[in-house]
N, CA, C and O atoms as a Maestro MAE file, in Angstrom:
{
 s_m_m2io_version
 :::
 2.0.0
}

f_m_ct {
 s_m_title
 :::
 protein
 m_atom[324] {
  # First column is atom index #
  i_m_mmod_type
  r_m_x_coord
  r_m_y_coord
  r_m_z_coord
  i_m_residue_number
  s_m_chain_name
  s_m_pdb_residue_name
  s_m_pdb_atom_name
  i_m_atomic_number
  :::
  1 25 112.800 117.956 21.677 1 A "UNK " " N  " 7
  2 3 113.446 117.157 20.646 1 A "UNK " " CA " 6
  3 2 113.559 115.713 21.138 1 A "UNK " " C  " 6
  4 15 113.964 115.389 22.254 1 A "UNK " " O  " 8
  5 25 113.141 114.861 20.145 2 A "UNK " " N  " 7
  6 3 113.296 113.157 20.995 2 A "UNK " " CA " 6
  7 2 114.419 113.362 20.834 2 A "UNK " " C  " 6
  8 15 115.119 114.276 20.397 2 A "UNK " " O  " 8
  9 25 114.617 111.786 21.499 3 A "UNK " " N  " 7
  10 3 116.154 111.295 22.526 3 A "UNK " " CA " 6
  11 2 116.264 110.223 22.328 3 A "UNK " " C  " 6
  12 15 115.272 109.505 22.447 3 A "UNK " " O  " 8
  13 25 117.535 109.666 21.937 4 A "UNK " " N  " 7
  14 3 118.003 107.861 21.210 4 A "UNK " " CA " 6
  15 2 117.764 107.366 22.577 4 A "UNK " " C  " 6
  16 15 117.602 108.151 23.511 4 A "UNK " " O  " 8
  17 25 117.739 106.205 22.708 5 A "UNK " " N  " 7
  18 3 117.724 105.193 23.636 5 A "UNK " " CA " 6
  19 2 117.957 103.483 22.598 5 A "UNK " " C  " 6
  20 15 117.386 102.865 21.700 5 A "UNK " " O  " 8
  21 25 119.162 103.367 23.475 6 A "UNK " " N  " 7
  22 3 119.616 101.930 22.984 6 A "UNK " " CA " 6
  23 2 118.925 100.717 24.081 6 A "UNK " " C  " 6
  24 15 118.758 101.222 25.192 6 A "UNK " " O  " 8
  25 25 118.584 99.560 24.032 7 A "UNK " " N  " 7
  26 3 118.206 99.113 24.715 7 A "UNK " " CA " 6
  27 2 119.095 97.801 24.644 7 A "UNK " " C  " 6
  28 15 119.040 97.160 23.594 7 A "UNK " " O  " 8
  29 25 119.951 97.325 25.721 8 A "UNK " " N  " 7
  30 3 120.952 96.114 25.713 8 A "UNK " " CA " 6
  31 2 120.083 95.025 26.852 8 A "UNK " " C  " 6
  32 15 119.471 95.315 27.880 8 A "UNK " " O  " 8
  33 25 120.282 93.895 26.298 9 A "UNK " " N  " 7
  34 3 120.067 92.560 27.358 9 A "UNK " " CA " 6
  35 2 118.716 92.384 27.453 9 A "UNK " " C  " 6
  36 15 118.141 91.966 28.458 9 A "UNK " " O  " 8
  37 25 118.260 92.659 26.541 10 A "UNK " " N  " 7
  38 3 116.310 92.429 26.245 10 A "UNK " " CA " 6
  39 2 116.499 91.130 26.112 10 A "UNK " " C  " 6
  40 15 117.086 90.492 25.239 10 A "UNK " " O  " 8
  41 25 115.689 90.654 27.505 11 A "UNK " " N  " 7
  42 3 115.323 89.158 27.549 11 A "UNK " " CA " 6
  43 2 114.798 88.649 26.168 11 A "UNK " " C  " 6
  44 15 114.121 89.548 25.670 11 A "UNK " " O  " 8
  45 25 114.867 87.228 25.125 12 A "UNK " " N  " 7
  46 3 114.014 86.743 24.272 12 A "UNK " " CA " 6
  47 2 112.818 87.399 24.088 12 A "UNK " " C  " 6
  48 15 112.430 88.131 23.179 12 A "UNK " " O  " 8
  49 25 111.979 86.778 25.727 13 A "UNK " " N  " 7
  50 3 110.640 86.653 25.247 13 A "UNK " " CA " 6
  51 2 109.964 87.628 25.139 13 A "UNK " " C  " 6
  52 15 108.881 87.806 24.581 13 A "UNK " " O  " 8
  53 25 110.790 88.451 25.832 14 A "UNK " " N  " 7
  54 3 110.470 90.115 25.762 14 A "UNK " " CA " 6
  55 2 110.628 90.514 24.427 14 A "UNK " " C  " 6
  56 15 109.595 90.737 23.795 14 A "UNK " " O  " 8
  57 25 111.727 90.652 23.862 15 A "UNK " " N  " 7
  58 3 111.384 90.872 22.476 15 A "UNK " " CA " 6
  59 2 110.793 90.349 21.445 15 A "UNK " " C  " 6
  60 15 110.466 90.897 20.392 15 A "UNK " " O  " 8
  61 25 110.592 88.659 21.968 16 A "UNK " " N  " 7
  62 3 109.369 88.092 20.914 16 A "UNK " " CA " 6
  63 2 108.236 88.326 20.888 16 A "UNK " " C  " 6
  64 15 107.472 88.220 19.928 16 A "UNK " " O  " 8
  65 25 107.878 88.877 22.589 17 A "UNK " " N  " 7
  66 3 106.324 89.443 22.360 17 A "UNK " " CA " 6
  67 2 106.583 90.976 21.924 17 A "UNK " " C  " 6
  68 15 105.597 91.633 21.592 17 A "UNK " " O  " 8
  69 25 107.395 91.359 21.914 18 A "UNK " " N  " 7
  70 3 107.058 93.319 21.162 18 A "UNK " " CA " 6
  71 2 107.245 92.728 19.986 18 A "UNK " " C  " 6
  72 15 106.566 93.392 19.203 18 A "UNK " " O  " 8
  73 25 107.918 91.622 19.233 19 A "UNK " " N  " 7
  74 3 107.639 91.919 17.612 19 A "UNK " " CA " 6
  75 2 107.001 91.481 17.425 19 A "UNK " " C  " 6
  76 15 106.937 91.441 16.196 19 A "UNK " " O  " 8
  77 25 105.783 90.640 18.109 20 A "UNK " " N  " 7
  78 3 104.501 90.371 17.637 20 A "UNK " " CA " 6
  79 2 103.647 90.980 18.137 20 A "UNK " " C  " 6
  80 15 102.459 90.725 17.941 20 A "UNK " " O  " 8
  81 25 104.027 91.825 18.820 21 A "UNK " " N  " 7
  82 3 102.667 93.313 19.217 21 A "UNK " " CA " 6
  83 2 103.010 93.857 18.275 21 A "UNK " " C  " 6
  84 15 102.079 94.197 17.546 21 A "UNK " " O  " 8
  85 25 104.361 94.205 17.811 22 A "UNK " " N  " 7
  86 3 104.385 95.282 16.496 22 A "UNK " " CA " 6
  87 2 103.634 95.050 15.199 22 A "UNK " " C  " 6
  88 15 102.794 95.659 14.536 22 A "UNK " " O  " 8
  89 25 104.457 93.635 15.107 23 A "UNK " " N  " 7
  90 3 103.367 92.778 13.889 23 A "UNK " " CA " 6
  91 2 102.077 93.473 13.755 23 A "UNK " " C  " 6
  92 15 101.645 94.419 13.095 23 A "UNK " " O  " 8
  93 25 101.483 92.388 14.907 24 A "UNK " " N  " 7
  94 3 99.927 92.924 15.414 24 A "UNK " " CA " 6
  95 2 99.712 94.221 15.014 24 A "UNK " " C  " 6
  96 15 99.074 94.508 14.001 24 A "UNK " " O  " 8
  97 25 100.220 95.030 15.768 25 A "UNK " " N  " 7
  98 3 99.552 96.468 15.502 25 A "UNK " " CA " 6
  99 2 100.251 97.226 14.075 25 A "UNK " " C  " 6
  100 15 100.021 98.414 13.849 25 A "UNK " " O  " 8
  101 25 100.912 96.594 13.379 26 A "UNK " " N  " 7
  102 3 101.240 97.252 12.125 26 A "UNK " " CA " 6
  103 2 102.418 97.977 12.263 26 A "UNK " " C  " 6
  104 15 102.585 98.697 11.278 26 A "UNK " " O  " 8
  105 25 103.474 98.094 13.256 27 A "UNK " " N  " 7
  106 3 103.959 99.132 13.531 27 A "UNK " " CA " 6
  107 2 105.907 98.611 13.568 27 A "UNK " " C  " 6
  108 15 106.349 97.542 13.148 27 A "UNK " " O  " 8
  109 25 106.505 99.448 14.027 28 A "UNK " " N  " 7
  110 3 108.106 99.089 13.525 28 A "UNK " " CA " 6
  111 2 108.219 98.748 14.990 28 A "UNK " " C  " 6
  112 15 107.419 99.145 15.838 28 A "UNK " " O  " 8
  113 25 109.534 97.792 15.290 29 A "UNK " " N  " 7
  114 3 109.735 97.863 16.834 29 A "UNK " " CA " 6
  115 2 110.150 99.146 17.870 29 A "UNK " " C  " 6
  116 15 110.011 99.375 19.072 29 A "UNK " " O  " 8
  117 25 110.710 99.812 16.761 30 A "UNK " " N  " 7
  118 3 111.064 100.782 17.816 30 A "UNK " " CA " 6
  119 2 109.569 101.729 17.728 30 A "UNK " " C  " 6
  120 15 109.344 102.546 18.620 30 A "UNK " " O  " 8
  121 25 108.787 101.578 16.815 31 A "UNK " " N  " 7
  122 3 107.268 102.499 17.554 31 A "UNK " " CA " 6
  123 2 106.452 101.591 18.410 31 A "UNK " " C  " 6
  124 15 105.742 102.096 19.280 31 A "UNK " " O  " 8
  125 25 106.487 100.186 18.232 32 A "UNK " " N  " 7
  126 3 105.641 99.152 19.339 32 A "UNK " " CA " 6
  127 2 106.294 99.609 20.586 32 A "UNK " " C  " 6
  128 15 105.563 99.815 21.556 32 A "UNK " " O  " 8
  129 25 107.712 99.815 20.706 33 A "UNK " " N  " 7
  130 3 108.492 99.730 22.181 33 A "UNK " " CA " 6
  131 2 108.311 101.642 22.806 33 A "UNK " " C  " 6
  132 15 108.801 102.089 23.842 33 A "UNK " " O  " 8
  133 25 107.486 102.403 21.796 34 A "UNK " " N  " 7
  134 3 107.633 104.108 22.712 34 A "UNK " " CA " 6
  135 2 106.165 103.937 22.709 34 A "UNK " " C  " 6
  136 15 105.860 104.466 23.778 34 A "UNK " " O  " 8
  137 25 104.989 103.495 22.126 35 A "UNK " " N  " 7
  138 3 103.549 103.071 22.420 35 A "UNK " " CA " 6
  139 2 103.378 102.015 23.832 35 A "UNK " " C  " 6
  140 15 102.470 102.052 24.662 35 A "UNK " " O  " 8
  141 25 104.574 101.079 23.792 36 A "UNK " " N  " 7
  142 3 104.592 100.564 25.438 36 A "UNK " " CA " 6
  143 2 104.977 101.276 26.748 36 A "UNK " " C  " 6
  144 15 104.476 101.048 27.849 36 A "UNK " " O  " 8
  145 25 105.786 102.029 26.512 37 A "UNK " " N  " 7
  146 3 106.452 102.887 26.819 37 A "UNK " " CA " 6
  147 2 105.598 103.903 27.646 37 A "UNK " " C  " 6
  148 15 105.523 104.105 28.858 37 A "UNK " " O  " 8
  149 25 104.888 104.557 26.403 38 A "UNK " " N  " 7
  150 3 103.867 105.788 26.689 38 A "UNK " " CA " 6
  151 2 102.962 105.128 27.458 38 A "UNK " " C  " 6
  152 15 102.855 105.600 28.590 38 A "UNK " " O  " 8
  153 25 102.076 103.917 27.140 39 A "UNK " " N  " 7
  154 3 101.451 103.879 27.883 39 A "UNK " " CA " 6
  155 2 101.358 103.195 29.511 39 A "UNK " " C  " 6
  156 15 100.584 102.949 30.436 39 A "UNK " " O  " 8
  157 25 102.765 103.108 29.066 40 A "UNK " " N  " 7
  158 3 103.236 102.330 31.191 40 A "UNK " " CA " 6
  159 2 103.608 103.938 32.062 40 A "UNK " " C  " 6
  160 15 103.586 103.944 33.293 40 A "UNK " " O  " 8
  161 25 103.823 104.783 31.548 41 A "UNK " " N  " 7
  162 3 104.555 105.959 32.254 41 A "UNK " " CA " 6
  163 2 103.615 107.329 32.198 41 A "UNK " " C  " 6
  164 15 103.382 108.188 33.048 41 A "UNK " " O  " 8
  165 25 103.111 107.130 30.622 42 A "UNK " " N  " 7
  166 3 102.318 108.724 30.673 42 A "UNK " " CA " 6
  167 2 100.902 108.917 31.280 42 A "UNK " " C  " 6
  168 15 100.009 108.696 30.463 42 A "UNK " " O  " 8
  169 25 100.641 109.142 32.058 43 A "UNK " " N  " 7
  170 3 99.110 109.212 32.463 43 A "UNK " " CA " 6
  171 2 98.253 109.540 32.270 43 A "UNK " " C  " 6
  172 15 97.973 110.655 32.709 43 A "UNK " " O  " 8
  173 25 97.353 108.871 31.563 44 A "UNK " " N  " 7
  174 3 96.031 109.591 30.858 44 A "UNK " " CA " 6
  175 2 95.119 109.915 32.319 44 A "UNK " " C  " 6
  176 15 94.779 109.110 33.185 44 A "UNK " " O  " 8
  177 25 94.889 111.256 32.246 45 A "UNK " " N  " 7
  178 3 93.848 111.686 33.598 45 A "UNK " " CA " 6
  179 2 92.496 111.590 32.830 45 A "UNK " " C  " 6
  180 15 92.055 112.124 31.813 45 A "UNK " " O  " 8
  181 25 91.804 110.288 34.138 46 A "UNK " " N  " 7
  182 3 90.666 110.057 33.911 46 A "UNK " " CA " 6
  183 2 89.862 110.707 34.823 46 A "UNK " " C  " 6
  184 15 90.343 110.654 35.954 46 A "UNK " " O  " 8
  185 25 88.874 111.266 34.755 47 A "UNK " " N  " 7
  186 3 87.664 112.029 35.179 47 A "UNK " " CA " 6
  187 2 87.431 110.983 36.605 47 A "UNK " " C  " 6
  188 15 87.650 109.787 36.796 47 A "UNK " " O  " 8
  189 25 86.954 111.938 37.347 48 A "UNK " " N  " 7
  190 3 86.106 110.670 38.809 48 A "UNK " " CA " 6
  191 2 85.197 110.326 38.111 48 A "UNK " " C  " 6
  192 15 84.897 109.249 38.626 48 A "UNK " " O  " 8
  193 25 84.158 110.556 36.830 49 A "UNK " " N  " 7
  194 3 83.155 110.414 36.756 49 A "UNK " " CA " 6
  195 2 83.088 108.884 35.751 49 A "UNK " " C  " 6
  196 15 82.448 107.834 35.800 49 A "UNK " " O  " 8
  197 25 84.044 109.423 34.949 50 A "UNK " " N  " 7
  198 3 84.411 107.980 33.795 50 A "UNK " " CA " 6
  199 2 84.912 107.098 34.596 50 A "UNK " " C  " 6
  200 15 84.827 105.910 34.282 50 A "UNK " " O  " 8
  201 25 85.581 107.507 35.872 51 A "UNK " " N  " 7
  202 3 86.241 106.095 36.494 51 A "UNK " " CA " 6
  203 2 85.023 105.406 37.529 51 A "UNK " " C  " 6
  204 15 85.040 104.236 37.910 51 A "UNK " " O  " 8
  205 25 84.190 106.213 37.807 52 A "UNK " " N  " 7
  206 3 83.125 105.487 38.572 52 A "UNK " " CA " 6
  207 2 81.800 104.642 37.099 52 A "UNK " " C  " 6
  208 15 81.286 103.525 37.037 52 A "UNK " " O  " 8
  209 25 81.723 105.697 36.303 53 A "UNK " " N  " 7
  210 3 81.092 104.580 34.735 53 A "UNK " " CA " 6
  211 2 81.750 103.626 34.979 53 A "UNK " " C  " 6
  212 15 81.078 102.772 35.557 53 A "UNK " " O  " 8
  213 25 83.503 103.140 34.698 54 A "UNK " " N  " 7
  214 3 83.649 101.985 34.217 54 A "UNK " " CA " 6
  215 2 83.788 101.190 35.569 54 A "UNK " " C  " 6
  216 15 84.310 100.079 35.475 54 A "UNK " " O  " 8
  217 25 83.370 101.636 36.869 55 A "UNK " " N  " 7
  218 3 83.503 100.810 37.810 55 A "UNK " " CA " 6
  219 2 82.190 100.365 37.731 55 A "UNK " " C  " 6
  220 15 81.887 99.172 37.746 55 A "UNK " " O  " 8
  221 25 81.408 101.275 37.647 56 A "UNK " " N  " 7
  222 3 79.851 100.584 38.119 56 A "UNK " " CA " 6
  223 2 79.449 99.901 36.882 56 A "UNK " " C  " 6
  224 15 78.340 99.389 37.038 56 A "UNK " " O  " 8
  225 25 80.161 99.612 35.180 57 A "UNK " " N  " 7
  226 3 80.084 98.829 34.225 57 A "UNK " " CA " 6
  227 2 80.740 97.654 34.451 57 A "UNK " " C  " 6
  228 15 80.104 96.687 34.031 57 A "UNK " " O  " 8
  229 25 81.713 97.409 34.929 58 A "UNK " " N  " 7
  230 3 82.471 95.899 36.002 58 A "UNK " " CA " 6
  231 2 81.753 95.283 36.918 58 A "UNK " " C  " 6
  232 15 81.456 94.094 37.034 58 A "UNK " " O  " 8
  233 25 81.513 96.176 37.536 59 A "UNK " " N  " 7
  234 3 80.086 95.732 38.623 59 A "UNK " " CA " 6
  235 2 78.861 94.897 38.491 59 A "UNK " " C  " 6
  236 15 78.433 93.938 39.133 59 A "UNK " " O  " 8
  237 25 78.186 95.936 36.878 60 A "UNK " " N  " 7
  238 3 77.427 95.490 36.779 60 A "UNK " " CA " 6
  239 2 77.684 94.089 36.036 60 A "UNK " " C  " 6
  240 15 76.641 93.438 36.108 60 A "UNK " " O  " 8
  241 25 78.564 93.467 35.429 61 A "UNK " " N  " 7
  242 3 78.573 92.380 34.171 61 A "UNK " " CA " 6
  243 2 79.362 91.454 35.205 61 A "UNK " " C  " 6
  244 15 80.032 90.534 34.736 61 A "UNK " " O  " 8
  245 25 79.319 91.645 36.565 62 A "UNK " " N  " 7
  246 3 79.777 90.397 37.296 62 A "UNK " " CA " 6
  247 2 78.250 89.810 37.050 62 A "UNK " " C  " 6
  248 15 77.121 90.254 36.841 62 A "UNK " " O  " 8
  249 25 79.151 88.091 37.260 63 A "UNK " " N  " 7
  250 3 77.395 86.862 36.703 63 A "UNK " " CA " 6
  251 2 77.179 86.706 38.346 63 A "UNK " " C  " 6
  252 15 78.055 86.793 39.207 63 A "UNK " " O  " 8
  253 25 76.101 86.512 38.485 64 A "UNK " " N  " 7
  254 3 75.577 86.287 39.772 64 A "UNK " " CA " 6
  255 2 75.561 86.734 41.249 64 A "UNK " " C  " 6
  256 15 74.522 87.113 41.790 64 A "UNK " " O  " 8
  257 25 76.359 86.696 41.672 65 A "UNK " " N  " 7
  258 3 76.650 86.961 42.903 65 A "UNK " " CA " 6
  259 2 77.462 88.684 43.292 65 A "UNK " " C  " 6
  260 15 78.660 88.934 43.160 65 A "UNK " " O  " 8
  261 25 76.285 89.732 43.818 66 A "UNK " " N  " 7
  262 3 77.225 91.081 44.170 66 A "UNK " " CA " 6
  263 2 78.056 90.763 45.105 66 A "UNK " " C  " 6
  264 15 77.701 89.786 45.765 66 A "UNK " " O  " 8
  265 25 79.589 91.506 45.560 67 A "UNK " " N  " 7
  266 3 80.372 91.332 46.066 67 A "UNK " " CA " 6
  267 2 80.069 92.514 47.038 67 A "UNK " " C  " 6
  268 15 79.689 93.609 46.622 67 A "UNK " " O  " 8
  269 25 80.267 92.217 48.412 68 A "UNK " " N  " 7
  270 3 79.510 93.174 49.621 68 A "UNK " " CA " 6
  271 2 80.386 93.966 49.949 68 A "UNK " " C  " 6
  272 15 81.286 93.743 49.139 68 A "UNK " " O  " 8
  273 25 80.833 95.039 50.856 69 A "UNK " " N  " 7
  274 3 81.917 95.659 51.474 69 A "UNK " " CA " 6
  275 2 83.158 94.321 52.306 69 A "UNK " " C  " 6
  276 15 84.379 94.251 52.162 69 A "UNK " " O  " 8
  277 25 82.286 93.479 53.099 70 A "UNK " " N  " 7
  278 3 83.028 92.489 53.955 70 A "UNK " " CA " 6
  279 2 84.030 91.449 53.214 70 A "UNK " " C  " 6
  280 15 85.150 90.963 53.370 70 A "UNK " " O  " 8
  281 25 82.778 91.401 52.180 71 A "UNK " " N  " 7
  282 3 83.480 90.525 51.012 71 A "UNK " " CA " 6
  283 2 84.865 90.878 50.845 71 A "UNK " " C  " 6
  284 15 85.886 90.278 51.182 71 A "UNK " " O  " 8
  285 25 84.702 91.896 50.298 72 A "UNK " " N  " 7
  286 3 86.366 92.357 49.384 72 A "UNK " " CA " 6
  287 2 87.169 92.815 50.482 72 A "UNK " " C  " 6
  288 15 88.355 92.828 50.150 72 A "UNK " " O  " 8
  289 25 86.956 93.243 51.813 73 A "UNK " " N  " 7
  290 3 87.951 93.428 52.841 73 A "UNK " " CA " 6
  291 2 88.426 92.349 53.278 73 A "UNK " " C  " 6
  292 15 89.452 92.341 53.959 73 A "UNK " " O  " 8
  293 25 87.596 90.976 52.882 74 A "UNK " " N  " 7
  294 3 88.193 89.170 52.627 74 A "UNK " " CA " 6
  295 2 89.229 89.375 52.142 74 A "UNK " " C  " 6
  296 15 90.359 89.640 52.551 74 A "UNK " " O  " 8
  297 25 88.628 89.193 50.959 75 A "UNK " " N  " 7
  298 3 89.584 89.131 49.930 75 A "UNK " " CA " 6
  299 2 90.908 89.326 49.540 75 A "UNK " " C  " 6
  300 15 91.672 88.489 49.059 75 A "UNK " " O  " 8
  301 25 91.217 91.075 49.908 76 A "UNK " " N  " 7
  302 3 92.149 91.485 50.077 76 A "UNK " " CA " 6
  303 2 92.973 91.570 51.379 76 A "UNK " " C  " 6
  304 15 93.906 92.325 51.651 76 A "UNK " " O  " 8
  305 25 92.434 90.680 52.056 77 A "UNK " " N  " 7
  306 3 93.368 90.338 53.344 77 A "UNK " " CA " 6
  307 2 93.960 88.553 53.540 77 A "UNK " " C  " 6
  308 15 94.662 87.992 54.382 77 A "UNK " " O  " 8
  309 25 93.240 88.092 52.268 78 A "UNK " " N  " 7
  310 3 93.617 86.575 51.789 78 A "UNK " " CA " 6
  311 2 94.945 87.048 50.912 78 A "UNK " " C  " 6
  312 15 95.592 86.029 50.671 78 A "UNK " " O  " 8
  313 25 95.349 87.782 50.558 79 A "UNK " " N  " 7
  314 3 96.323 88.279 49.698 79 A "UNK " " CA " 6
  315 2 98.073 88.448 50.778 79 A "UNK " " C  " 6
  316 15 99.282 88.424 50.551 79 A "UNK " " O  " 8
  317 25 96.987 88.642 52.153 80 A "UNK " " N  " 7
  318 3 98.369 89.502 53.195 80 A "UNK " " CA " 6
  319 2 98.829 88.165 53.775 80 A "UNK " " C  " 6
  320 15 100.052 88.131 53.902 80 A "UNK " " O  " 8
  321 25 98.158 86.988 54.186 81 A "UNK " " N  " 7
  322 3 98.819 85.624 55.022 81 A "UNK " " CA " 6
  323 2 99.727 85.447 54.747 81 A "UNK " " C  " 6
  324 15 100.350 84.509 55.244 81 A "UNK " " O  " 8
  :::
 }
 m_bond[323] {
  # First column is bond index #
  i_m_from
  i_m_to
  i_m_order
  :::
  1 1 2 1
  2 2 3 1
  3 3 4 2
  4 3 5 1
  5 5 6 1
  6 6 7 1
  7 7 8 2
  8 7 9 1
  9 9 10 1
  10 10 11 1
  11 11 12 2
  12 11 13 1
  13 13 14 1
  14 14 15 1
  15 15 16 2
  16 15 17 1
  17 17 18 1
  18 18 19 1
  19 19 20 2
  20 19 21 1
  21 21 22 1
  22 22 23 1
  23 23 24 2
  24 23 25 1
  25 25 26 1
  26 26 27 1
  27 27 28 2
  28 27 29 1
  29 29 30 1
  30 30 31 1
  31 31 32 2
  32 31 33 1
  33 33 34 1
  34 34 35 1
  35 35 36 2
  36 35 37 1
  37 37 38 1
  38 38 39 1
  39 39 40 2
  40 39 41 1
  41 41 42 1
  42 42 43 1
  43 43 44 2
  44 43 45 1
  45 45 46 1
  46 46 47 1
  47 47 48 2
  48 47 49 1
  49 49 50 1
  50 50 51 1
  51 51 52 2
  52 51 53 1
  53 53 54 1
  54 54 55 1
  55 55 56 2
  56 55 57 1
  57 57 58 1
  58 58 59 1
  59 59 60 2
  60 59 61 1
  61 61 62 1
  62 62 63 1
  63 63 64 2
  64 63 65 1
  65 65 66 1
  66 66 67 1
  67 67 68 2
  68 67 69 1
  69 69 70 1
  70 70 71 1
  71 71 72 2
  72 71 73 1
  73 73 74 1
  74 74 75 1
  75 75 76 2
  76 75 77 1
  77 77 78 1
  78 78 79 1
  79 79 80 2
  80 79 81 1
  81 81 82 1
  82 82 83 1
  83 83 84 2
  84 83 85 1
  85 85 86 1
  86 86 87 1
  87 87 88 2
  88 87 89 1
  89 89 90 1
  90 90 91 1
  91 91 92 2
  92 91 93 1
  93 93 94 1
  94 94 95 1
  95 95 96 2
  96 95 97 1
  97 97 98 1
  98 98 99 1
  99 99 100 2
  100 99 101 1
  101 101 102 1
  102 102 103 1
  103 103 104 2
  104 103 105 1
  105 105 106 1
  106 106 107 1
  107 107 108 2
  108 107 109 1
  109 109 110 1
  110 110 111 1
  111 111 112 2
  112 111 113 1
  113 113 114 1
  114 114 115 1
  115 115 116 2
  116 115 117 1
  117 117 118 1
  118 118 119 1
  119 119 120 2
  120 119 121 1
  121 121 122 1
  122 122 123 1
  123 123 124 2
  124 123 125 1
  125 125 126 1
  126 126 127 1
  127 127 128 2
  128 127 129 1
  129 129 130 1
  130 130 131 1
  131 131 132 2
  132 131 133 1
  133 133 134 1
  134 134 135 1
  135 135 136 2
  136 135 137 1
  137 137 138 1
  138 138 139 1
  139 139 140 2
  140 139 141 1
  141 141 142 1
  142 142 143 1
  143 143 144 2
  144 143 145 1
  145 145 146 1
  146 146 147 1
  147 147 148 2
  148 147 149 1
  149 149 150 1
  150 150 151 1
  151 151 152 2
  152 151 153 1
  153 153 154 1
  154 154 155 1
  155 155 156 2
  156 155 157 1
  157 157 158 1
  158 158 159 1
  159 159 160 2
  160 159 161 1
  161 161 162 1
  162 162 163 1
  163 163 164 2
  164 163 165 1
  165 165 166 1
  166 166 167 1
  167 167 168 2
  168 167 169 1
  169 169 170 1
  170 170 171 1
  171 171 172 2
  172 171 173 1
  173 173 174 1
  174 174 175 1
  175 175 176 2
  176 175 177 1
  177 177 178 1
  178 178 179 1
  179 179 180 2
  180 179 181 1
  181 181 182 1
  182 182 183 1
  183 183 184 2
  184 183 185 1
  185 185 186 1
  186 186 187 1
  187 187 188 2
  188 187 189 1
  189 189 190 1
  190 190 191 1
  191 191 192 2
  192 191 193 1
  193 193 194 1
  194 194 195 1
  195 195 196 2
  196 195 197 1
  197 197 198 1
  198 198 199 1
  199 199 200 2
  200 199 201 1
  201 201 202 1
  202 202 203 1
  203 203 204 2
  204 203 205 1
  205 205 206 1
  206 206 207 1
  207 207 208 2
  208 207 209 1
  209 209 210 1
  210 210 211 1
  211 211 212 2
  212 211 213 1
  213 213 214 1
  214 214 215 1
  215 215 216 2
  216 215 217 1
  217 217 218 1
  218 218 219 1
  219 219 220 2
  220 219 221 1
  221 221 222 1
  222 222 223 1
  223 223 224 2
  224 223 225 1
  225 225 226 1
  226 226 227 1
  227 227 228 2
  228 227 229 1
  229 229 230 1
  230 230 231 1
  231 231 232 2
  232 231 233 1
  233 233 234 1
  234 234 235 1
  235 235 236 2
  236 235 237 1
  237 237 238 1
  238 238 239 1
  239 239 240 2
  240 239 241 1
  241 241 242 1
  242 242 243 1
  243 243 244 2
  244 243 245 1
  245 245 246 1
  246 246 247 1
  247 247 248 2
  248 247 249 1
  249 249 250 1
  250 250 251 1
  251 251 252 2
  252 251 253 1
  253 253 254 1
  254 254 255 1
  255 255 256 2
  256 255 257 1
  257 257 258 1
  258 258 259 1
  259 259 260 2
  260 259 261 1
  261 261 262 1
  262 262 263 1
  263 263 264 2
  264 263 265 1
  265 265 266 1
  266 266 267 1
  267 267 268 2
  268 267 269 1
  269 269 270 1
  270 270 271 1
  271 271 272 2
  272 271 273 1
  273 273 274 1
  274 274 275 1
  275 275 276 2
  276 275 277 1
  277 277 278 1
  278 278 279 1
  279 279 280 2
  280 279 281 1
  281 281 282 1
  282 282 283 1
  283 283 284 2
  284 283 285 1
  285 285 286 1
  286 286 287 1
  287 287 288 2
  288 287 289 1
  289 289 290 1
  290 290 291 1
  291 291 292 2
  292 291 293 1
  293 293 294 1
  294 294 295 1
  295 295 296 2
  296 295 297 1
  297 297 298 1
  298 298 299 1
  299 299 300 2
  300 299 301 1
  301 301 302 1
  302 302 303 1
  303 303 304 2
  304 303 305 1
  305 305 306 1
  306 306 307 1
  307 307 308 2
  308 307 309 1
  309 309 310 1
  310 310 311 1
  311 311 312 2
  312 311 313 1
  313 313 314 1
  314 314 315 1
  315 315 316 2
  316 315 317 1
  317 317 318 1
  318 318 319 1
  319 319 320 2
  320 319 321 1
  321 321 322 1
  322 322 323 1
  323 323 324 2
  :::
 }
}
């Protein structure tokens, strides 16, 4: 059975962008705010196989330059200084 939830001290801009996602998507605030909701918490289980498609589809639509193993162990250690 759903369950009320009141929500107090919603920053502005926070609620100015859910009523224009609601807008956007056609929908009431309180269904824009359990569609945000659902999709920050519920986990859609993706396949290894679809998650390696949409990796090796990222991959491929980088412009120019492949990114090597050394590369991105850069990268993500420019993040730790």
């Amino acid at each position: 059975m759903p369950t009320n939830l009141t929500l107090k001290n919603v920053p502005d801009e926070v609620y100015e962008r859910l009523k224009a996602s609601a807008l956007a998507h056609r929908r009431s605030l309180n269904s824009e705010a359990i569609v945000c909701l659902e999709t920050m918490l519920v986990a859609r289980r993706v396949s290894v196989s679809e998650r390696l498609t949409r990796a090796r589809a990222l991959r491929a639509a980088l412009p120019g330059r492949k990114f090597r193993a050394d590369d991105i162990d850069a990268f993500k250690g420019e993040g730790r200084r």
